[in-house]
DRENPA-3360 file (N, C-alpha, C; in nm, 2 decimals, always signed):
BEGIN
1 = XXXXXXXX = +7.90/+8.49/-7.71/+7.95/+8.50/-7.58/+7.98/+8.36/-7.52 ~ +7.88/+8.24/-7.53/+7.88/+8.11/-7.50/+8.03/+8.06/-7.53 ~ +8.04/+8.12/-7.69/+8.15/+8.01/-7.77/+8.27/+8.07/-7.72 ~ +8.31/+8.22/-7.67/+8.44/+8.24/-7.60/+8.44/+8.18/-7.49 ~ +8.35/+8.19/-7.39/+8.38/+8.09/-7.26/+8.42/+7.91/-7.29 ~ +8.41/+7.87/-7.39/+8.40/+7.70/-7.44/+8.55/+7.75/-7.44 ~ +8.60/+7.80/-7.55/+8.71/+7.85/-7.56/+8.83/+7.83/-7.46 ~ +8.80/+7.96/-7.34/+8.83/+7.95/-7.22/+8.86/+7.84/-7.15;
9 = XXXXXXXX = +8.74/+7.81/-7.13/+8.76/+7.65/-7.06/+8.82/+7.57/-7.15 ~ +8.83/+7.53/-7.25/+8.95/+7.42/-7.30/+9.10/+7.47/-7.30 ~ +9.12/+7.60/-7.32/+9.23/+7.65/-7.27/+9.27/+7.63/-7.15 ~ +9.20/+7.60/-7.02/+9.22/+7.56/-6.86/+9.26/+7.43/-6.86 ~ +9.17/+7.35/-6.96/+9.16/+7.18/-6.96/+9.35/+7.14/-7.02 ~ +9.36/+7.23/-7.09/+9.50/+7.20/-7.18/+9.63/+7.22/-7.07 ~ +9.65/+7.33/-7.01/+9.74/+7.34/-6.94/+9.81/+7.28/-6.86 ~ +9.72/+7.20/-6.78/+9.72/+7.13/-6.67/+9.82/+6.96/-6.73;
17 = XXXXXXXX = +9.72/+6.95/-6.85/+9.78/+6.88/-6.96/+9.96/+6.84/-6.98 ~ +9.99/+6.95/-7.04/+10.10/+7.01/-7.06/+10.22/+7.01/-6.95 ~ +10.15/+7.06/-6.81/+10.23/+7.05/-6.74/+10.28/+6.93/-6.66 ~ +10.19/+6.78/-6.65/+10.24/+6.69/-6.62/+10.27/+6.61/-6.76 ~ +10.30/+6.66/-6.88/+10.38/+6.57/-6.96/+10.50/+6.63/-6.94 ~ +10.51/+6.79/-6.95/+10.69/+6.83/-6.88/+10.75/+6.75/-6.78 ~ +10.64/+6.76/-6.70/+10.70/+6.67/-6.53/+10.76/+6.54/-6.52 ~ +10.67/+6.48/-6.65/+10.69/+6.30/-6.66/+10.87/+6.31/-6.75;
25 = XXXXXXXX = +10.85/+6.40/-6.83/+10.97/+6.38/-6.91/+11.09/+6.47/-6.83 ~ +11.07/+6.55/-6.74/+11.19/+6.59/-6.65/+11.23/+6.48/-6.57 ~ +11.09/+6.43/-6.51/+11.14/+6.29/-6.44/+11.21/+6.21/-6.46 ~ +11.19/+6.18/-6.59/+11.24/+6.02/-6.67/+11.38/+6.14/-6.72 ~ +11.41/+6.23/-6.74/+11.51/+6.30/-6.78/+11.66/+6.28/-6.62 ~ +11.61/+6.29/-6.51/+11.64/+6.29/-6.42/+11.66/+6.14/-6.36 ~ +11.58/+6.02/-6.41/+11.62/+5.89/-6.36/+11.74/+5.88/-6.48 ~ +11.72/+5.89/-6.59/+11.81/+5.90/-6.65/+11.99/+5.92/-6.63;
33 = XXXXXXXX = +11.99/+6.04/-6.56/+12.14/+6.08/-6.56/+12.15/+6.04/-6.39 ~ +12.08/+5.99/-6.30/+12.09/+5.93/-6.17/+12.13/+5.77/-6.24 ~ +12.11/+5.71/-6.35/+12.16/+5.59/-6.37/+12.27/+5.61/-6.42 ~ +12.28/+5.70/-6.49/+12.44/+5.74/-6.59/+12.51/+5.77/-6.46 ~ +12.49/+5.81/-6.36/+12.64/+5.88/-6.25/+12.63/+5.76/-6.18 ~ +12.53/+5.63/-6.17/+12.57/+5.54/-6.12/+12.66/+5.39/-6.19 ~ +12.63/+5.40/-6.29/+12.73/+5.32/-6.42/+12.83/+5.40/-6.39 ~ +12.84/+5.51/-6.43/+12.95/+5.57/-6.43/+13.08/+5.58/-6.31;
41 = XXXXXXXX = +12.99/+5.59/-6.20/+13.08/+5.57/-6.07/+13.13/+5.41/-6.06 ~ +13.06/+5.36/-6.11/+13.10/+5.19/-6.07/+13.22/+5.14/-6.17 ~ +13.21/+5.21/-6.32/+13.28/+5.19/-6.42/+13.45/+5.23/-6.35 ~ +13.40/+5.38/-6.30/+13.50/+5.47/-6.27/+13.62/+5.35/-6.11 ~ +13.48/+5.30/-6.05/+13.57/+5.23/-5.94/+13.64/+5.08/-6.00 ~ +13.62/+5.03/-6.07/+13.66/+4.94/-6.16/+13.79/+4.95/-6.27 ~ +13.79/+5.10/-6.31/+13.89/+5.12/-6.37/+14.01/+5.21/-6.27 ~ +13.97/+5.22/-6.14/+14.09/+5.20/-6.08/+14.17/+5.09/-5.98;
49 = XXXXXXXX = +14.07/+5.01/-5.96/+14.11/+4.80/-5.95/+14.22/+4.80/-6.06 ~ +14.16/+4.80/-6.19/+14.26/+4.76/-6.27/+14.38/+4.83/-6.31 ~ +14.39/+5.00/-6.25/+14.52/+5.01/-6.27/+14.62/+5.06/-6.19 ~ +14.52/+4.98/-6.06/+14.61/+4.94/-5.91/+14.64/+4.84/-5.94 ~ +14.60/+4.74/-5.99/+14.68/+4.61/-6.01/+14.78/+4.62/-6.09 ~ +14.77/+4.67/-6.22/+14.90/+4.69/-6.33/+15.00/+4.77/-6.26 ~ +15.00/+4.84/-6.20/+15.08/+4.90/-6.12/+15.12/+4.84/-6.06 ~ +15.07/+4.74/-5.95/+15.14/+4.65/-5.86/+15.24/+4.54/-5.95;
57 = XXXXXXXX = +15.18/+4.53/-6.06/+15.23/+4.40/-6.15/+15.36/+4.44/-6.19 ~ +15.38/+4.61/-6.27/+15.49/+4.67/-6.33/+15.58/+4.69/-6.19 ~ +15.55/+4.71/-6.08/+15.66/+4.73/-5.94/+15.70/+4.62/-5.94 ~ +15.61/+4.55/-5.90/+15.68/+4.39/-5.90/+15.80/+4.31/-6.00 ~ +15.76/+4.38/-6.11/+15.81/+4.34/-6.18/+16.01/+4.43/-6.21 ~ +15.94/+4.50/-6.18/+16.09/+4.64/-6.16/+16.18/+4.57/-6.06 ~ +16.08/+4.56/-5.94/+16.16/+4.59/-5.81/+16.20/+4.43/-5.73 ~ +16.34/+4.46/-5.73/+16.35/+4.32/-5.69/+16.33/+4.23/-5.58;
65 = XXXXXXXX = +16.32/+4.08/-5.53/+16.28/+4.02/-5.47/+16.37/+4.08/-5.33 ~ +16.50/+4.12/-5.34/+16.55/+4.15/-5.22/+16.51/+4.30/-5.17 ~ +16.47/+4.37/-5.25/+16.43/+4.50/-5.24/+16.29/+4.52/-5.15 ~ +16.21/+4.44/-5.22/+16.08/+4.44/-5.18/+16.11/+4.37/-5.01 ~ +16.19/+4.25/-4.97/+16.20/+4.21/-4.86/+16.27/+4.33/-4.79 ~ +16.35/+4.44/-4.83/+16.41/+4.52/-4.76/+16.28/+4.66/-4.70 ~ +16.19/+4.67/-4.85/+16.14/+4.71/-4.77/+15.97/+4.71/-4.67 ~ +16.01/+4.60/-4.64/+15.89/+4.53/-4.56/+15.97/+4.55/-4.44;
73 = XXXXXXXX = +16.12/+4.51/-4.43/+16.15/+4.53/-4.30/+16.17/+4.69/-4.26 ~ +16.19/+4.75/-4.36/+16.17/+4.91/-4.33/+16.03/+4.95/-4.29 ~ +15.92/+4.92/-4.36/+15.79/+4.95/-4.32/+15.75/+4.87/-4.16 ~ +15.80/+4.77/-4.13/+15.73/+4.71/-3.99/+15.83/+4.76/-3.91 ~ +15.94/+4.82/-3.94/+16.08/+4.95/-3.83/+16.16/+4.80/-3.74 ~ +16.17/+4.72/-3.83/+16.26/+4.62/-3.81/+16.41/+4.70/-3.79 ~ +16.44/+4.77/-3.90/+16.56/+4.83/-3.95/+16.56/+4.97/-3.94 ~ +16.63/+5.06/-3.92/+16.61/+5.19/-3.98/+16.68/+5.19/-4.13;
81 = XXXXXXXX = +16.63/+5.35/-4.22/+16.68/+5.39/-4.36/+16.85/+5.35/-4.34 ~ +16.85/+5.44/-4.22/+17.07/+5.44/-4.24/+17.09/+5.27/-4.24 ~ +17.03/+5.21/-4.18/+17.10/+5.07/-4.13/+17.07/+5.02/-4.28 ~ +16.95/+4.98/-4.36/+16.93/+4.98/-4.47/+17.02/+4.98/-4.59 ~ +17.04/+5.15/-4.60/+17.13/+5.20/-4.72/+17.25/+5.12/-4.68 ~ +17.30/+5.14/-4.55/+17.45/+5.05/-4.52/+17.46/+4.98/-4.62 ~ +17.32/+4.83/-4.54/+17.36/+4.71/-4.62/+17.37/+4.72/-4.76 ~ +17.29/+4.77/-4.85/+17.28/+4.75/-4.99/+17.40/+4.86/-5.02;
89 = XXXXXXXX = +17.49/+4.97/-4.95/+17.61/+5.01/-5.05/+17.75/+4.89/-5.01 ~ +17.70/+4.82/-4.90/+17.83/+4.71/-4.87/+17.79/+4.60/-4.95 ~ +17.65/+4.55/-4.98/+17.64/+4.46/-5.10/+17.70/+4.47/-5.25 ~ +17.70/+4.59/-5.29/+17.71/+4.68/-5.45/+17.85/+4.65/-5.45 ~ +17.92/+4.72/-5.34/+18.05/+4.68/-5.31/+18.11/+4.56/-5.33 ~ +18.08/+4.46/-5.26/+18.05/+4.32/-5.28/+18.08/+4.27/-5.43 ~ +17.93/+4.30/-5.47/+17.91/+4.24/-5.60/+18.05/+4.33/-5.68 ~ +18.06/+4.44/-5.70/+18.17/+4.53/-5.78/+18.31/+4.42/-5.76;
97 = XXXXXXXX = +18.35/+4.39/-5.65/+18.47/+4.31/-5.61/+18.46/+4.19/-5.69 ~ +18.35/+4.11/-5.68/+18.32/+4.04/-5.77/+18.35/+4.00/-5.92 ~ +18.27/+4.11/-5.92/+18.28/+4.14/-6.09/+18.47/+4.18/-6.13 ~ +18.53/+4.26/-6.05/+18.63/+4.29/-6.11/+18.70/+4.20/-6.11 ~ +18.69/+4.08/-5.95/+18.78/+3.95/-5.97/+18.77/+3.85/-6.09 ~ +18.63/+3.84/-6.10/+18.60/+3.80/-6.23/+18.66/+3.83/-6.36 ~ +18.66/+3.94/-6.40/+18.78/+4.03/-6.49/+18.90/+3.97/-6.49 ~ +18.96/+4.02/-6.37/+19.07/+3.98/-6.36/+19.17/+3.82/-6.36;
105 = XXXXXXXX = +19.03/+3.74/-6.33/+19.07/+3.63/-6.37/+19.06/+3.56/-6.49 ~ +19.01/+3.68/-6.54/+18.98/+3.62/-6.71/+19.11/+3.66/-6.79 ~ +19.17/+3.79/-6.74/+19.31/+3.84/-6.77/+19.41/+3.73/-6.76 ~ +19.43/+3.71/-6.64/+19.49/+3.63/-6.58/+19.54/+3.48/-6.70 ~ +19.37/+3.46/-6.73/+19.36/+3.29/-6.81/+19.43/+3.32/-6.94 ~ +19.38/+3.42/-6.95/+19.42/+3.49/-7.11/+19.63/+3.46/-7.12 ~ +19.64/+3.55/-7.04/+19.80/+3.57/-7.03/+19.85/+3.45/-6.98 ~ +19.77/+3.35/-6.91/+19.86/+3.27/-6.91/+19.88/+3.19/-7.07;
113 = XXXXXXXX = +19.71/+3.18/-7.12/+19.73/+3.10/-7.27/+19.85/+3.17/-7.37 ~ +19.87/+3.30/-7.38/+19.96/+3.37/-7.44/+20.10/+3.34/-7.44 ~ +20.13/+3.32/-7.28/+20.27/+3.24/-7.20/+20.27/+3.12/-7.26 ~ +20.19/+2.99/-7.24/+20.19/+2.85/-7.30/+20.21/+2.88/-7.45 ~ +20.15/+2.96/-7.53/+20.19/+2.97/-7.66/+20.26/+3.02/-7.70 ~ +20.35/+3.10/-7.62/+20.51/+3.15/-7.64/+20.58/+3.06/-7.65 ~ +20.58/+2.99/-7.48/+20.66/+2.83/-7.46/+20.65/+2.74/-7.56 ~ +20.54/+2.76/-7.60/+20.52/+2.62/-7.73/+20.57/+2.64/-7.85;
121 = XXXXXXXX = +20.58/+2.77/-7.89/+20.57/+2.82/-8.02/+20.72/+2.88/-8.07 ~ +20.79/+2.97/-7.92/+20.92/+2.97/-7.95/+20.98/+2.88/-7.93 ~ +21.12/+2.87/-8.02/+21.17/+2.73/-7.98/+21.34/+2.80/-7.98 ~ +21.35/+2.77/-7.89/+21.52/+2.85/-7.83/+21.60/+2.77/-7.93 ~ +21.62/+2.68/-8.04/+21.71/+2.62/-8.14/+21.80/+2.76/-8.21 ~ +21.87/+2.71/-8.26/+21.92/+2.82/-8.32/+22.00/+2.78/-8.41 ~ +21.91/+2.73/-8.55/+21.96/+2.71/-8.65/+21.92/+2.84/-8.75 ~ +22.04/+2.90/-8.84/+21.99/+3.02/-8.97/+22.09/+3.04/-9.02;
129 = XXXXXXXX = +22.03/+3.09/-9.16/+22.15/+3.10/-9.29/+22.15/+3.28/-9.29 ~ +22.23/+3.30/-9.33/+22.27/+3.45/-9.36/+22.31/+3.49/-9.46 ~ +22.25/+3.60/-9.55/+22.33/+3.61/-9.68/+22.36/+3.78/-9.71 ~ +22.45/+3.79/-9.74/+22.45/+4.00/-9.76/+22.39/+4.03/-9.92 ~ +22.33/+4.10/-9.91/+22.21/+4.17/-10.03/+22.32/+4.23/-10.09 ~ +22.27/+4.25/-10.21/+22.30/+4.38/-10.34/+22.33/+4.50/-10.25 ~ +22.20/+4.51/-10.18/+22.24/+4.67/-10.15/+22.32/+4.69/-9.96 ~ +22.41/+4.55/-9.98/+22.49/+4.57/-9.81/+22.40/+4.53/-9.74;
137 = XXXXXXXX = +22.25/+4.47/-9.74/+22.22/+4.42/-9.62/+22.27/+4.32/-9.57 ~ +22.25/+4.28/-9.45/+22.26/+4.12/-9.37/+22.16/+4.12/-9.35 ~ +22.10/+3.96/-9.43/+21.99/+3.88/-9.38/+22.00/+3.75/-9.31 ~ +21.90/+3.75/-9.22/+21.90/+3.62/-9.18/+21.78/+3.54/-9.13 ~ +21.81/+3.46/-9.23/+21.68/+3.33/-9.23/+21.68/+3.30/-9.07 ~ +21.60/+3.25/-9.00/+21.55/+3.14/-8.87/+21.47/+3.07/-8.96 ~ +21.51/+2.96/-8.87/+21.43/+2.81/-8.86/+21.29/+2.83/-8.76 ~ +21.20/+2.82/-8.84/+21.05/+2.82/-8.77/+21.05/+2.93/-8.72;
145 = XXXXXXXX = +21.05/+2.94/-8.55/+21.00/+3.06/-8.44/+21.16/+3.05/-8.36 ~ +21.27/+3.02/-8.40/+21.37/+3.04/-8.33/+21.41/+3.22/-8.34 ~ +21.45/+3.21/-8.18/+21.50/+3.36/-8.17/+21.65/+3.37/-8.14 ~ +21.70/+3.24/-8.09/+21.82/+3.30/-8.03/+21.94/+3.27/-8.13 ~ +22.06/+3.36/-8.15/+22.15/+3.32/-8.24/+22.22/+3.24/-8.19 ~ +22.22/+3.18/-8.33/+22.37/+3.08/-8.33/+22.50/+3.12/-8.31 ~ +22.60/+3.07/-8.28/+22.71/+3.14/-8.26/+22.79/+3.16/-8.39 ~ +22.74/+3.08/-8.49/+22.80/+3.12/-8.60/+22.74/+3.25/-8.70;
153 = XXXXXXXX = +22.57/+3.23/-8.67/+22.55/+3.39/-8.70/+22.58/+3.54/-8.61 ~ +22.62/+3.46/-8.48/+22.66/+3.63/-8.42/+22.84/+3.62/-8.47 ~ +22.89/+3.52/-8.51/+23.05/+3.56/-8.56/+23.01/+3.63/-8.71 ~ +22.93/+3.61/-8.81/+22.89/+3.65/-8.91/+22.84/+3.78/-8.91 ~ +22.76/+3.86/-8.80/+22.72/+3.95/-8.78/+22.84/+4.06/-8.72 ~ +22.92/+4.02/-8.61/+23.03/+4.08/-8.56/+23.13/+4.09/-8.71 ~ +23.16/+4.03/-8.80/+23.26/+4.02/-8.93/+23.16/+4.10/-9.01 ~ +23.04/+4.11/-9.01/+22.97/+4.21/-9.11/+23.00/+4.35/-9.06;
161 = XXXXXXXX = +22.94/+4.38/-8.93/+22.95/+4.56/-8.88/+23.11/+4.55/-8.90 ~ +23.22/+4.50/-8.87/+23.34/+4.51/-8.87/+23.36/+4.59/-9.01 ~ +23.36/+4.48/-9.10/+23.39/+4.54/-9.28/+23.30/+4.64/-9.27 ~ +23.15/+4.69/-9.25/+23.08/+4.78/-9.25/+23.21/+4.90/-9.27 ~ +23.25/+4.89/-9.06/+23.28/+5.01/-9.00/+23.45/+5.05/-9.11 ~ +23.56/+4.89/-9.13/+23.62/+4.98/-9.21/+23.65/+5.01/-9.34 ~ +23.48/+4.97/-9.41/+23.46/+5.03/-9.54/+23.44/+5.20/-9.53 ~ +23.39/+5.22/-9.44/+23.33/+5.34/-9.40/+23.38/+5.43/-9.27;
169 = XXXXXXXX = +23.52/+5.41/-9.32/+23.57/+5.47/-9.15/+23.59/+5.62/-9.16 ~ +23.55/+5.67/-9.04/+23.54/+5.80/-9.02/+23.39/+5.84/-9.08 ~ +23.27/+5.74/-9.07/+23.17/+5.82/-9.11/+23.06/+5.75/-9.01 ~ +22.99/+5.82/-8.97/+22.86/+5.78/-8.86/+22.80/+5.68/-8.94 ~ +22.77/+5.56/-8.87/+22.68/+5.40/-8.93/+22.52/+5.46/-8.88 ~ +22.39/+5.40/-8.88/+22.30/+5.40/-8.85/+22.26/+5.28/-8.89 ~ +22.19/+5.21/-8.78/+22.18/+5.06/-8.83/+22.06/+5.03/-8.78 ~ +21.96/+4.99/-8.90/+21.86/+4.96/-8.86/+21.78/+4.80/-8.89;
177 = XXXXXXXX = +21.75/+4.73/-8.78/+21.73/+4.62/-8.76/+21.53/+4.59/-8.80 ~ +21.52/+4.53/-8.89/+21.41/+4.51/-8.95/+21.36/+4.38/-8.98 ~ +21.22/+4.33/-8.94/+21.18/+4.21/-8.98/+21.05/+4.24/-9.00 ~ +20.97/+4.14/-9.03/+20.88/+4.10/-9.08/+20.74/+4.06/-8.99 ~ +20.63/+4.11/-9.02/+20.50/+4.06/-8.92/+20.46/+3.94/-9.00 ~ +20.42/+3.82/-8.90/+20.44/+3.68/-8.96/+20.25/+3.67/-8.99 ~ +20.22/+3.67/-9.07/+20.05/+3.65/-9.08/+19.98/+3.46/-9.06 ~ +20.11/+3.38/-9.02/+20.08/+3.25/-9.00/+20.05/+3.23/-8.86;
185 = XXXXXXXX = +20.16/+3.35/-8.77/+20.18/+3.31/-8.64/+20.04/+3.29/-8.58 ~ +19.99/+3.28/-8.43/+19.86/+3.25/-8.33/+19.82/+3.39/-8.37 ~ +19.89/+3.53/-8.33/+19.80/+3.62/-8.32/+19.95/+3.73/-8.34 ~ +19.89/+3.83/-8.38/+19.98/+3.94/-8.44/+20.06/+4.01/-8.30 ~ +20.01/+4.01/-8.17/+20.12/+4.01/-8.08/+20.22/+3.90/-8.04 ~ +20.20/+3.74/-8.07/+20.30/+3.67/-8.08/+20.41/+3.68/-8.18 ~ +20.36/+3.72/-8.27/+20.47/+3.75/-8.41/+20.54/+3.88/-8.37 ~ +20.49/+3.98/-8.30/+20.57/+4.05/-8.26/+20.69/+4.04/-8.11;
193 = XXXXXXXX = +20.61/+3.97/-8.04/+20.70/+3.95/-7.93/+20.82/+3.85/-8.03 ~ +20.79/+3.75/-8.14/+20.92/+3.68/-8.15/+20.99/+3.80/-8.25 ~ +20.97/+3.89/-8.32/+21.06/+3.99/-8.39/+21.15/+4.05/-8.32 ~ +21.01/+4.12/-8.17/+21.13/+4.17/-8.05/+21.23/+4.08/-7.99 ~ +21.20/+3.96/-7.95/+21.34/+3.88/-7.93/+21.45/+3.87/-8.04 ~ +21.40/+3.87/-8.16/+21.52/+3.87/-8.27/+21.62/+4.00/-8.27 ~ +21.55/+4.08/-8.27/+21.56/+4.25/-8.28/+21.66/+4.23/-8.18 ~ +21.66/+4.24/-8.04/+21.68/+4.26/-7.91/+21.87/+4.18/-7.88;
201 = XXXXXXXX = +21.81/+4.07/-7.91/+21.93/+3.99/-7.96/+22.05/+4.02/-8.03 ~ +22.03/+4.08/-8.18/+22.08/+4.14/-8.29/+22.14/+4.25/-8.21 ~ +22.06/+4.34/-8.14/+22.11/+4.48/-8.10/+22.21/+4.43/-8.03 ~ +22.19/+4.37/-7.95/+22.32/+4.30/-7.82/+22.44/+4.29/-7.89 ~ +22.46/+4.21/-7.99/+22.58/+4.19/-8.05/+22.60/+4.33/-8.11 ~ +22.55/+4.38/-8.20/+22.59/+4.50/-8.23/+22.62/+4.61/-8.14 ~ +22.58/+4.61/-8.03/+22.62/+4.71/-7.88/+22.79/+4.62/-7.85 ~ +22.83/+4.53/-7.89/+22.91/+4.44/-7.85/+23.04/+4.48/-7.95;
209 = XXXXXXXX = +22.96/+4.52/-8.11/+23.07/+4.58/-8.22/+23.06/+4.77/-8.14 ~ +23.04/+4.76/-8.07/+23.06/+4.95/-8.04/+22.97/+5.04/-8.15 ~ +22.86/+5.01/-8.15/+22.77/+5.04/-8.21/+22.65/+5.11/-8.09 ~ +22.63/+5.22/-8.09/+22.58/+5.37/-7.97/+22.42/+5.27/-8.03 ~ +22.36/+5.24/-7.86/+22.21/+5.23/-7.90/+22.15/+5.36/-7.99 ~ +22.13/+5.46/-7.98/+22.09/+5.56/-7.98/+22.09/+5.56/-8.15 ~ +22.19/+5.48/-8.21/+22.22/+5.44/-8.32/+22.16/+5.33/-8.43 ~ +22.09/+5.21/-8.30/+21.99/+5.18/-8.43/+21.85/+5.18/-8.38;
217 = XXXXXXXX = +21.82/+5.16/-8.50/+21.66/+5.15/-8.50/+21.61/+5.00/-8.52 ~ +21.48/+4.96/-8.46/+21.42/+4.85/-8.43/+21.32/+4.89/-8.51 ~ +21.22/+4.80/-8.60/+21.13/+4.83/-8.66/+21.07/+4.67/-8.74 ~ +20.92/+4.70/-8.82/+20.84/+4.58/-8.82/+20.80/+4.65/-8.97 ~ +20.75/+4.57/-9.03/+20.74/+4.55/-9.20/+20.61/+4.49/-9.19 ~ +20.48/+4.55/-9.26/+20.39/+4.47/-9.31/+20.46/+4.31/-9.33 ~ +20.37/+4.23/-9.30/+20.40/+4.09/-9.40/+20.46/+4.09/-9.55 ~ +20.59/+4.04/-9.51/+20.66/+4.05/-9.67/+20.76/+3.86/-9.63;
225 = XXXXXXXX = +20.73/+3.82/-9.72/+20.80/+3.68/-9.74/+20.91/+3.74/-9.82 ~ +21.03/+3.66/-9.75/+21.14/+3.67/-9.85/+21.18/+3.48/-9.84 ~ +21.25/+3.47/-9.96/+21.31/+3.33/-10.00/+21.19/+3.22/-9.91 ~ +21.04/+3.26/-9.92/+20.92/+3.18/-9.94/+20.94/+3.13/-9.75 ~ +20.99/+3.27/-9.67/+20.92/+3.24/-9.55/+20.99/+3.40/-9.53 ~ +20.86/+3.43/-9.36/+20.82/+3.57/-9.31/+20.93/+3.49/-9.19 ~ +21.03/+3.47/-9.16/+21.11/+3.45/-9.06/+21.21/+3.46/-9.07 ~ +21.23/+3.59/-9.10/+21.37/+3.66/-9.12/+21.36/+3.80/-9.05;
233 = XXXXXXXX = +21.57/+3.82/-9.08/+21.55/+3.95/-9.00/+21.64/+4.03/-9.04 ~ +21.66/+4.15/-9.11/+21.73/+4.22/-9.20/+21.80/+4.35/-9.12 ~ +21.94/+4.37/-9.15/+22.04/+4.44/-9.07/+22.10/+4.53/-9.19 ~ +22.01/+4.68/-9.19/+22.05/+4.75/-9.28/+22.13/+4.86/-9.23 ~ +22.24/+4.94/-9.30/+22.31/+4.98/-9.30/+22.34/+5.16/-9.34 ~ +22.30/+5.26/-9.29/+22.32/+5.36/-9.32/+22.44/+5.48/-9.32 ~ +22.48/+5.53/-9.39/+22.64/+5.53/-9.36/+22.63/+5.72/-9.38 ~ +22.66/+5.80/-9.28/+22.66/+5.91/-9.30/+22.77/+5.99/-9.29;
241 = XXX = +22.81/+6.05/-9.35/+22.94/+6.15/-9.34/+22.95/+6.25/-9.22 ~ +23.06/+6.24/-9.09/+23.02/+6.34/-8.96/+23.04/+6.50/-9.06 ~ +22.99/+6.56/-9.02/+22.97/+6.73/-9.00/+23.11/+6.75/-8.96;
% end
């Protein structure tokens, strides 16, 4: 009977035990996560410093020095929104005017260099040889960039359509005027503006032999050298029988 009461009583002695080692380690369990929510909250206030500032950094960096001045004077009611928007759609405006004068003066510079190197490059002389082909063409050499005829090639030209018309009388002519794109000239629209003067020229006299616009044709040839120059201009002859 003695040794169950010993028993008993050390069973009393233990409990008591037990329950302040739970206590100590709920405690220390409890200072524990009271230091983790305070790291944690301070961490937490630190990482939004830093991405209030990055933020400030990337606006800043977006948003421009006049913008930002615009709106400070919107926030302190210097200005109102309407008075605001005004200014910056009459600015945009502005600058657009700008910019297109800009353009336009660059056009401007352009066309005039194109003009000066017309002036420079055509040369109103009017020296050329002429010779009629195997197959009835009239060709004719120019000297350099000359466009305008000689008077001895428009008498040459007026005595060609003539024998043309009365080799071939009573039959429709179609006359087509052909030259050459010059791959020496400044730029492949100068070589055409000087074909079109030759062309244009050529037509005149031939409007002059009674030759119906509607009758010839104007036209441009890849780069082809004849007699070891691309400054020529060929007056071909198509001869059809009327219906």
């Amino acid at each position: 009977m003695s040794g169950d009461r010993r028993d008993d009583d050390a069973g009393a002695i233990a409990w008591p035990g037990f329950v302040d080692i739970l206590s100590s380690v709920m405690i220390m369990f409890l200072f524990f996560m009271l230091i983790t929510s305070i790291v944690m909250f301070g961490m937490n206030i630190e990482y939004r410093k830093k991405v209030k500032k990055e933020t400030e950094e990337k606006f800043s960096a977006l948003v421009s020095e006049e913008l930002r001045d615009k709106l400070k004077e919107l926030l302190s009611g210097g200005e109102t929104v309407e008075e605001i928007l005004k200014k910056l759609e009459n600015q945009n405006q502005l600058e657009k005017l700008q910019v297109e004068n800009t353009d336009l003066s660059k056009e401007v510079t352009e066309l005039q260099k194109v003009v000066e190197q017309v002036k420079k490059d055509v040369s109103t002389g009017a020296s050329q040889n002429t010779k009629v082909g195997d197959d009835d063409s009239l060709l004719i050499i120019y000297d350099n960039n000359d466009v305008t005829l000689s008077e001895q090639t428009t008498k040459v030209i007026e005595a060609y359509i003539e024998g043309i018309k009365k080799k071939n009388e009573g039959k429709r002519l179609t006359i087509r005027v052909l030259s050459s794109d010059n791959p020496n000239a400044a730029s492949i629209s100068l070589s055409r503006e000087i074909s079109l003067s030759r062309s244009l020229n050529v037509r005149n006299v031939l409007m002059k032999s009674a030759i119906d616009t509607k009758d010839i044709d104007i036209s441009y040839s890849k780069p082809l050298s004849i007699d070891d120059t691309f400054n020529w201009l060929k007056i071909l002859v198509e001869v059809e029988d009327d219906p």
